[in-house]
MARBA-3410 file (N, C-alpha, C, O; in Angstrom, 1 decimal):
167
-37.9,81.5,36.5,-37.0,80.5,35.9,-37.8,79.3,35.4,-37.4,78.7,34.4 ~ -38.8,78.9,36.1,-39.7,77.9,35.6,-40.2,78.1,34.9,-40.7,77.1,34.4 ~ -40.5,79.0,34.3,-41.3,79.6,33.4,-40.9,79.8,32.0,-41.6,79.7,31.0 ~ -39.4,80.4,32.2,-38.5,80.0,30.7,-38.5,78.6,30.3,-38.8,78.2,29.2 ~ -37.9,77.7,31.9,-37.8,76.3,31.6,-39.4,75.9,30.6,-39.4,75.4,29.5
-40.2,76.1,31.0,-41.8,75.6,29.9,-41.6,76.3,28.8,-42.0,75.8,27.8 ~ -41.3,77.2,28.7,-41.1,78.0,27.5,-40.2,77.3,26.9,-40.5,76.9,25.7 ~ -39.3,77.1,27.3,-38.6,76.2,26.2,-38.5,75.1,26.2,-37.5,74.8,25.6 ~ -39.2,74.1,26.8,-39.4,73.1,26.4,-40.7,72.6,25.1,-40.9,71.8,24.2 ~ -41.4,73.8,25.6,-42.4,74.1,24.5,-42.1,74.5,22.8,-42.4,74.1,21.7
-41.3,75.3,23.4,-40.4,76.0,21.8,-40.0,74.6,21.4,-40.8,74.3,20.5 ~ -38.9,73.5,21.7,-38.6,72.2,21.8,-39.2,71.2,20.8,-38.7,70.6,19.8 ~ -40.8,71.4,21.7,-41.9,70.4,21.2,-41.9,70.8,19.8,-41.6,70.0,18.9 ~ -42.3,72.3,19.6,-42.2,73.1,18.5,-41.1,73.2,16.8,-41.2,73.6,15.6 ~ -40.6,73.0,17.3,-39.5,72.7,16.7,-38.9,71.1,16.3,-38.2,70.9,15.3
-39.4,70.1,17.5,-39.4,68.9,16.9,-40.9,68.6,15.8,-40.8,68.0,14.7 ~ -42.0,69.1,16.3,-43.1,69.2,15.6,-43.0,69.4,14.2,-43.6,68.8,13.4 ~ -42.1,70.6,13.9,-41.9,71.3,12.9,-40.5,70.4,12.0,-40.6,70.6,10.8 ~ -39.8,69.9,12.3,-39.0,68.4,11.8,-39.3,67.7,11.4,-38.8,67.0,10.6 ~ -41.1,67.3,12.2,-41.8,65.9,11.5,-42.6,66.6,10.3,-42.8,66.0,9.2
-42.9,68.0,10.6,-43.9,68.3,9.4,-42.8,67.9,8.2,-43.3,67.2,7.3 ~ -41.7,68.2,8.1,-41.0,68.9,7.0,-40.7,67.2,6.6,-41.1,66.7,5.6 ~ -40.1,66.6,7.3,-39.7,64.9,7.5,-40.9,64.7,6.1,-40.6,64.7,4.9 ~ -42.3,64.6,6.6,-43.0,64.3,6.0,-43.5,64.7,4.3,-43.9,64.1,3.3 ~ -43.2,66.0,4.7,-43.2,66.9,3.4,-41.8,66.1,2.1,-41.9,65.6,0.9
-40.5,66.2,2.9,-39.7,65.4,2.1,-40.1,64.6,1.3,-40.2,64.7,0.1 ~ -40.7,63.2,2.4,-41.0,62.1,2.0,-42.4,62.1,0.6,-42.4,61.2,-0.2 ~ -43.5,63.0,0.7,-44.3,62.7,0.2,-43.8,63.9,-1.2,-44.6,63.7,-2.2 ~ -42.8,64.7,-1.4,-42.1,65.0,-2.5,-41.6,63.9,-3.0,-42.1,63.5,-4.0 ~ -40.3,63.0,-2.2,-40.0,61.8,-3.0,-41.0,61.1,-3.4,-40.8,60.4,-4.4
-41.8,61.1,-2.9,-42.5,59.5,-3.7,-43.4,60.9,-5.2,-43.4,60.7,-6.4 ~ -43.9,62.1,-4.6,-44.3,63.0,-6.2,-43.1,62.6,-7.3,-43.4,62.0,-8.4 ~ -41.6,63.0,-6.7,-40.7,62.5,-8.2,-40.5,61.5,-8.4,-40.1,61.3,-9.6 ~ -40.7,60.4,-7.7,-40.7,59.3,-8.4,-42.0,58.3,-9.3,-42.1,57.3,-9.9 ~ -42.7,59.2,-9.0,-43.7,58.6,-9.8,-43.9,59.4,-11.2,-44.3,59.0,-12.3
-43.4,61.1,-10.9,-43.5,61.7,-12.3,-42.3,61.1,-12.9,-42.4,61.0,-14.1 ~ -41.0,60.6,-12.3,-40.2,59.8,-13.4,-40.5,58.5,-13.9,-39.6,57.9,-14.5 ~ -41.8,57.8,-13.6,-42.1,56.4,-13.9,-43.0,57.4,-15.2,-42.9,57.1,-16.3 ~ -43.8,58.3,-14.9,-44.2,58.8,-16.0,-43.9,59.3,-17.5,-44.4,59.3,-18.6 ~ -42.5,59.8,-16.7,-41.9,60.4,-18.1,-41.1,59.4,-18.4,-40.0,60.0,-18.4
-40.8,58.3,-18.6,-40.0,56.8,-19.2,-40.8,56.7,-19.5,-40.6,57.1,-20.6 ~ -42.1,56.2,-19.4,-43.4,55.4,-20.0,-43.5,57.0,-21.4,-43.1,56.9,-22.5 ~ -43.9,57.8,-21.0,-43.9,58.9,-22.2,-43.1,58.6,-23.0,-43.5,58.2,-24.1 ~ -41.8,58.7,-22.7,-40.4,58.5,-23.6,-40.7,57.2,-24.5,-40.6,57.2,-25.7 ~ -41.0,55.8,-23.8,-40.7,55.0,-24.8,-41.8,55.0,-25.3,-42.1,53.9,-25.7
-42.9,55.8,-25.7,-44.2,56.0,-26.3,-43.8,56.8,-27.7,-44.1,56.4,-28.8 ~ -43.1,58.2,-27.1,-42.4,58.8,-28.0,-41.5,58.1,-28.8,-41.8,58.2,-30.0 ~ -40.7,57.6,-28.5,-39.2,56.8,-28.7,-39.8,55.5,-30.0,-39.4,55.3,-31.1 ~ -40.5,55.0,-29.4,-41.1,53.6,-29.8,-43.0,53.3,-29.9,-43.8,52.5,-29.3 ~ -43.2,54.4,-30.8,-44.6,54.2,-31.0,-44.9,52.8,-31.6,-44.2,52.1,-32.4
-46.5,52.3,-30.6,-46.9,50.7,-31.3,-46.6,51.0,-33.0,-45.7,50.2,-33.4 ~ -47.1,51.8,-33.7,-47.1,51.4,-35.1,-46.0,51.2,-35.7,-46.0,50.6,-36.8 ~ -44.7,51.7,-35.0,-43.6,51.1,-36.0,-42.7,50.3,-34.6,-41.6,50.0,-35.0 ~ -42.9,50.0,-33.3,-42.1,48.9,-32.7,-41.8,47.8,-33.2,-42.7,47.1,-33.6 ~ -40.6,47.4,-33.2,-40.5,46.1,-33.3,-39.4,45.8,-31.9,-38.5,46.6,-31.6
-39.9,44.2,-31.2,-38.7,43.8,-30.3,-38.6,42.7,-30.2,-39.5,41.8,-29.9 ~ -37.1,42.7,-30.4,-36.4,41.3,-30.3,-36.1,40.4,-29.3,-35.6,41.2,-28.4 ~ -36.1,39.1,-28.8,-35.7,38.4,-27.6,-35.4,37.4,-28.1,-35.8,36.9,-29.2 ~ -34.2,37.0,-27.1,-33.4,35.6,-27.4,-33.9,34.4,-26.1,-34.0,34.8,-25.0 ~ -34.1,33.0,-26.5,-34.6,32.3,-25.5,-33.6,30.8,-25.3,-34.1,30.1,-26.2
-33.2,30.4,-24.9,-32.2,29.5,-24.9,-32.8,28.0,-24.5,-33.6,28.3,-23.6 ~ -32.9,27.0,-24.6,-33.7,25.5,-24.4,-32.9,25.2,-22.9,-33.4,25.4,-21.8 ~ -31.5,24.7,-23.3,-30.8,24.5,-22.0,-29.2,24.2,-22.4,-28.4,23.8,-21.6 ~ -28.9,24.4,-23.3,-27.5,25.0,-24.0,-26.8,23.6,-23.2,-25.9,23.7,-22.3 ~ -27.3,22.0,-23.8,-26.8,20.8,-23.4,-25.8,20.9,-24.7,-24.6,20.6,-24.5
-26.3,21.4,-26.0,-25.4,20.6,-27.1,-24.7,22.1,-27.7,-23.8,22.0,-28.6 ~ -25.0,23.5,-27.2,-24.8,24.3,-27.2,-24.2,25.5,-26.6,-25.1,25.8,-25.8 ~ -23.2,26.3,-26.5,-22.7,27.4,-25.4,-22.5,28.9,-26.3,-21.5,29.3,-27.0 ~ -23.8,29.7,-26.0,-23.5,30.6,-26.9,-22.9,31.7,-26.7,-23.0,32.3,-25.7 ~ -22.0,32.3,-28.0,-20.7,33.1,-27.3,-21.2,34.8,-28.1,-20.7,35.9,-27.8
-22.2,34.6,-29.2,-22.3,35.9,-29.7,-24.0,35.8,-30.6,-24.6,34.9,-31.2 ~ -24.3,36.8,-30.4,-25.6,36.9,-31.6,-25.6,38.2,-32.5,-25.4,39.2,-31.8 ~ -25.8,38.5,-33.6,-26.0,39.7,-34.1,-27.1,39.5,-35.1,-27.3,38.6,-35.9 ~ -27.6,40.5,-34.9,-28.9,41.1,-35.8,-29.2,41.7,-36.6,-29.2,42.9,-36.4 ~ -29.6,41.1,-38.2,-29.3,42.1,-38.5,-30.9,42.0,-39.4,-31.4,40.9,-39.4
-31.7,43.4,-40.2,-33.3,43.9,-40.4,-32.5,44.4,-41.3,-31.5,45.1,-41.3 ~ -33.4,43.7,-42.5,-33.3,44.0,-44.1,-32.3,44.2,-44.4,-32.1,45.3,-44.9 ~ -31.3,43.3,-44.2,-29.6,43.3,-44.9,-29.2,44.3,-43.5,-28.0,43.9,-43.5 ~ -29.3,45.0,-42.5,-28.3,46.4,-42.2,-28.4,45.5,-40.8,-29.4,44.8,-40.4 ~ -27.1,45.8,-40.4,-26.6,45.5,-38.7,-27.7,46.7,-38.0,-28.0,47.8,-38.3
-28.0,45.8,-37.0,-28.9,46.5,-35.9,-28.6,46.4,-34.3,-28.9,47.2,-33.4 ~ -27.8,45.3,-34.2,-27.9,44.8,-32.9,-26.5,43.6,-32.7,-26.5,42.6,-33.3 ~ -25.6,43.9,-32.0,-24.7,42.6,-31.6,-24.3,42.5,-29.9,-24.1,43.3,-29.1 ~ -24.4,41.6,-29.9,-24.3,41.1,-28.4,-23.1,39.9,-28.4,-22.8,39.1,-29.2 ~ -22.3,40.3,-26.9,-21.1,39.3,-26.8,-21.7,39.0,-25.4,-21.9,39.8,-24.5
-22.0,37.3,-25.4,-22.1,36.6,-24.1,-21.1,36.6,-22.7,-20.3,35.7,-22.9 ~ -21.1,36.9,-22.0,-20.3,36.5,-20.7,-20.7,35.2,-20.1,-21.8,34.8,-20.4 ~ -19.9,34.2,-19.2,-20.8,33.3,-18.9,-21.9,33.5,-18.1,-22.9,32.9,-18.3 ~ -21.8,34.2,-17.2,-23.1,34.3,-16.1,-24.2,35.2,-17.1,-25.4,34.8,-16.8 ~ -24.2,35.9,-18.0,-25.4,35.7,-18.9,-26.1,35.0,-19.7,-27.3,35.1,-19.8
-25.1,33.9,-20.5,-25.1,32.4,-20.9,-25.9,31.1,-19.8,-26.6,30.2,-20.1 ~ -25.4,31.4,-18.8,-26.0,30.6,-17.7,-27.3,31.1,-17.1,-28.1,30.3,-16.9 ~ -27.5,32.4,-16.9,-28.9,33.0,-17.0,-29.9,32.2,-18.0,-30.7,31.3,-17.8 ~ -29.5,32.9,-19.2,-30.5,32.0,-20.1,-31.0,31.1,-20.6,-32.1,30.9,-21.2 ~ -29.5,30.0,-20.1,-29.7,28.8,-19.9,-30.6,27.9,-18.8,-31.0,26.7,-18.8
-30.8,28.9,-18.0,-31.5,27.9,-16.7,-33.5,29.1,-16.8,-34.3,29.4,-15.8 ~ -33.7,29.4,-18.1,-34.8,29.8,-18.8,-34.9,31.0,-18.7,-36.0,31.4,-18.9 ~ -33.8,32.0,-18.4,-34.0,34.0,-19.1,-34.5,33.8,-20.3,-34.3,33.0,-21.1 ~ -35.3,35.0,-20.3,-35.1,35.5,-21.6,-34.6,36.7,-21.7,-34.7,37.3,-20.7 ~ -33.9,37.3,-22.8,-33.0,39.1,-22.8,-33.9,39.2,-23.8,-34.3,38.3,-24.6
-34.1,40.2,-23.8,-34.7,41.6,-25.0,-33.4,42.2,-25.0,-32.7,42.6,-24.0 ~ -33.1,42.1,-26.6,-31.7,42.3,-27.3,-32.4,43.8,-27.9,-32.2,44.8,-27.2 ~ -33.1,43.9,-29.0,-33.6,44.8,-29.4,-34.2,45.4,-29.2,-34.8,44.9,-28.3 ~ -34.9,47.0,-29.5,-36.1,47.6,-29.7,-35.8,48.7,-30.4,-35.0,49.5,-30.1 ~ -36.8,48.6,-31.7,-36.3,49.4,-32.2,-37.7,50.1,-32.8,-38.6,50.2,-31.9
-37.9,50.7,-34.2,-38.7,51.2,-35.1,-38.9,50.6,-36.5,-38.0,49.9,-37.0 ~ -39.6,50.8,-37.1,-39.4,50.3,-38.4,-40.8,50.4,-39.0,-41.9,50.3,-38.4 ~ -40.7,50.9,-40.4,-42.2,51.0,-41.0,-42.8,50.1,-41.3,-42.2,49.0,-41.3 ~ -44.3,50.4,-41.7,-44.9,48.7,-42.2,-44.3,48.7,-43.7,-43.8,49.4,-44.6 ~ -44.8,47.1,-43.2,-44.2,46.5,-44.6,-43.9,44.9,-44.7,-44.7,44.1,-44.2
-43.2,44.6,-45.2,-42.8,43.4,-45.5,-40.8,44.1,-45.1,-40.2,45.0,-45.6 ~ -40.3,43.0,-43.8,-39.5,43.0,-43.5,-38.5,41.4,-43.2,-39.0,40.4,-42.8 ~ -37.3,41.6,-43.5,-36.3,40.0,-43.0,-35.8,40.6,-42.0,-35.4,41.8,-42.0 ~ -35.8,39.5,-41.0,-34.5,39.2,-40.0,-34.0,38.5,-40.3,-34.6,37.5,-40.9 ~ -32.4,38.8,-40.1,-31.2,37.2,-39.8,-30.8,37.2,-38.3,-30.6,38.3,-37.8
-30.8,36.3,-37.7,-29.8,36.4,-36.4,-28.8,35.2,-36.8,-29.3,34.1,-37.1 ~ -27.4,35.6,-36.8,-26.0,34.9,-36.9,-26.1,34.4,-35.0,-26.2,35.1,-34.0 ~ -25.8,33.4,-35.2,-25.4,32.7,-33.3,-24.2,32.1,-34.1,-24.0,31.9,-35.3 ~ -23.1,31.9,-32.6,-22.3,31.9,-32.8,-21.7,31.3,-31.5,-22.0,32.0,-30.5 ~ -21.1,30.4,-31.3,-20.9,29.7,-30.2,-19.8,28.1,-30.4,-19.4,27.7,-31.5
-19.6,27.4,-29.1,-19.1,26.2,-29.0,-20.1,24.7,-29.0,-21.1,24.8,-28.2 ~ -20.1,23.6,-29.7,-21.0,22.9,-29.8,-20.6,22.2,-28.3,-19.8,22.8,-27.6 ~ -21.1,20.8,-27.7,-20.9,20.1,-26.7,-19.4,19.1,-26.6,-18.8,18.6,-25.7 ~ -19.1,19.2,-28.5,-17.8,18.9,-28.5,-16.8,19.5,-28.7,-15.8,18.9,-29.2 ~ -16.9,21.0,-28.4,-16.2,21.8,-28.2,-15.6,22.5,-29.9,-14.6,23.1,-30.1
-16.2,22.3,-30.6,-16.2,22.7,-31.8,-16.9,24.3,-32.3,-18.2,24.5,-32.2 ~ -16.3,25.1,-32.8,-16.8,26.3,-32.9,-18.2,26.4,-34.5,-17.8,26.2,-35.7 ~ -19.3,26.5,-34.2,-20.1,27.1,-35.4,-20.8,28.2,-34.8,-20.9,28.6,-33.7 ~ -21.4,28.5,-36.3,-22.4,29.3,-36.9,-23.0,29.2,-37.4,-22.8,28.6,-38.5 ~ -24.6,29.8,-37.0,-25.4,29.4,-37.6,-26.2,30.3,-38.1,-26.0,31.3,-37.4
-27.0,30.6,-38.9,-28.1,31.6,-39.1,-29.1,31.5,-39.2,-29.5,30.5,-39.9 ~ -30.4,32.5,-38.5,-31.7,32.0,-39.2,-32.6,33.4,-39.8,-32.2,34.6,-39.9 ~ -33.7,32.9,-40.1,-34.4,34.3,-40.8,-35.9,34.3,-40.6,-36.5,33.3,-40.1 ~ -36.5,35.5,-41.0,-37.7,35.3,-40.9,-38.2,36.7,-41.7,-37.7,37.8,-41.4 ~ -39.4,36.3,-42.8,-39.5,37.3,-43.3,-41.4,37.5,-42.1,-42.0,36.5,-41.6
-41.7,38.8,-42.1,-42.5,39.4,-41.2,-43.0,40.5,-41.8,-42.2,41.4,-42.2 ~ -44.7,40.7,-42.0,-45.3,42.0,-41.8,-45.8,42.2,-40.9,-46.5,41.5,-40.2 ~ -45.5,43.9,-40.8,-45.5,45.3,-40.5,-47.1,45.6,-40.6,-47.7,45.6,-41.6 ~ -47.6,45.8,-39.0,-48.9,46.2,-39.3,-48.6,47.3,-38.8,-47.5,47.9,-38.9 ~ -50.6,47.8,-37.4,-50.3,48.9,-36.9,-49.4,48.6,-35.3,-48.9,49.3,-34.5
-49.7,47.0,-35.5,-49.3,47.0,-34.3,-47.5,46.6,-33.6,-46.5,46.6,-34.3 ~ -47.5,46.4,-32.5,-46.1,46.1,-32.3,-45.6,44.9,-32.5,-46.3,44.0,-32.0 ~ -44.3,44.5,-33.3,-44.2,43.7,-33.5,-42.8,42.7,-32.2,-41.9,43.1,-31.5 ~ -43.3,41.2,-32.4,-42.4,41.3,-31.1,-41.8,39.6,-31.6,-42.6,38.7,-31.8 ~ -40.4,39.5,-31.7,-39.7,38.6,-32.6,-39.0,37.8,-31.3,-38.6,38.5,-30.4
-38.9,36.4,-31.1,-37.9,35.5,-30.8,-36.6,34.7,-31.3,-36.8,33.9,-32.1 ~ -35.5,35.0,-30.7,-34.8,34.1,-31.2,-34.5,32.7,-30.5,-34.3,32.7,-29.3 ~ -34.4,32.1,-30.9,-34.8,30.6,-29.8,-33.6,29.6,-30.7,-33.6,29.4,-31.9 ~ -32.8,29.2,-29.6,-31.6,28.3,-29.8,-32.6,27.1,-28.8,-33.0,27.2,-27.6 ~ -32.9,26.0,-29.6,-33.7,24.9,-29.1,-32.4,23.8,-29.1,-31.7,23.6,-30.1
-32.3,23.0,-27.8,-31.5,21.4,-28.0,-32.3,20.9,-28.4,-33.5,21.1,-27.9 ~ -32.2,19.9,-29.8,-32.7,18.8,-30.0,-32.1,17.7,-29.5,-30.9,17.5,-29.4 ~ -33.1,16.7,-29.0,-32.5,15.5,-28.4,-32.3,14.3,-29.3,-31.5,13.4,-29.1 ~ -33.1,14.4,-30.4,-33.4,13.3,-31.4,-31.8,13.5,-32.6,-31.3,12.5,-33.2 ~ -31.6,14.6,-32.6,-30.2,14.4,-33.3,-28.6,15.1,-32.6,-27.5,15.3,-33.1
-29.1,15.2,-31.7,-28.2,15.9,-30.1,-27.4,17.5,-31.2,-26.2,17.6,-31.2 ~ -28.1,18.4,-31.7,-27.5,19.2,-32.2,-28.7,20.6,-31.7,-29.9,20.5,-31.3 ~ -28.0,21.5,-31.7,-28.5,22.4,-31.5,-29.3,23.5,-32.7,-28.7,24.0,-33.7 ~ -30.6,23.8,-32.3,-31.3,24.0,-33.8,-31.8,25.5,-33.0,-32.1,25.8,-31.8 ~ -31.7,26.5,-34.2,-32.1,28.0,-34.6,-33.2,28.2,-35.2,-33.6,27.7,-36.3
-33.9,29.2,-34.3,-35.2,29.6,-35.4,-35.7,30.9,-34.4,-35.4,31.0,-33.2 ~ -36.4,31.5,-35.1,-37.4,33.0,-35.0,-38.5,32.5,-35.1,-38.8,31.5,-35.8 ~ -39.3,33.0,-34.3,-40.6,33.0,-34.4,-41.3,34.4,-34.0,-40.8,35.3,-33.3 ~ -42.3,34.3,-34.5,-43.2,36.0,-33.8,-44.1,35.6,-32.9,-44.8,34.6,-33.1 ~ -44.3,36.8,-31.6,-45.4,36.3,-30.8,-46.5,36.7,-31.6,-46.6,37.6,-32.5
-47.7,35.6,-31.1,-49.1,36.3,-31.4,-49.7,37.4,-30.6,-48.7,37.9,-30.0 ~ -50.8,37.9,-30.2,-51.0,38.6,-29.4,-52.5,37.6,-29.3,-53.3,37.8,-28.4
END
């Protein structure tokens, strides 16, 4: 009888042993798929969005004192590309210095326009619209656009403009 009792507490050991192997085995599968899916997203937006024709857009907000913005839309060489409707807690995000990447898209070289239409309440509770533009070439590389709603203090109005990063 003592002798089964070691016997199976052995088998026991055995068997919990054999729980950790496999524990382990799980674990070091999860981290294999997770790293082959950081791989194939990085492929995809390689595929998706090669440097030579990327282009990407971002909106940057000053501090939305004389401004509260309620919509933006985008539009590349005359054609709608992109519209966005603000909530406040994303408004307030980018107010207190977010930036959103609105766009990403493709586009060949060249000689290209953006417009972005903003659209919002001024500080006196007055509804405008505003537009701005920017004409931009198309190299090999990626191209990467801001839209920037700036407070001015010197005429308390809120001023629009695009600019492109350099690299």
């Amino acid at each position: 009888m003592l002798l089964l009792s070691i016997s199976f507490s052995s088998q026991t050991f055995s068997e919990g042993q054999e729980q950790s192997e496999l524990a382990q085995k799980i674990s070091t599968l999860k981290e294999q798929v997770i790293q082959l899916n950081r791989d194939l997203f990085i492929l995809q937006e390689e595929l998706l969005f090669p440097a030579e024709t990327q282009v990407a857009v971002f909106l940057s907000i000053d501090s939305g004192s004389f401004f509260s913005l309620d919509s933006v839309e985008i539009q590349l060489d005359k054609k709608p590309v992109h519209f966005h409707l603000y909530t406040e807690h994303q408004r307030n995000a980018l107010e207190r210095g977010g930036v959103q990447k609105l766009w990403l898209g493709n586009i060949k070289q060249g000689e290209h326009e953006i417009i972005a239409h903003f659209k919002g309440m001024t500080h006196k509770d007055r509804a405008i619209e505003r537009a701005s533009s920017l004409t931009f070439e198309k190299q090999d590389e990626p191209v990467m656009l801001e839209l920037q709603v700036i407070d001015a203090k010197q005429d308390m109005r809120p001023h629009f403009s695009i600019k492109q990063w350099q690299e």
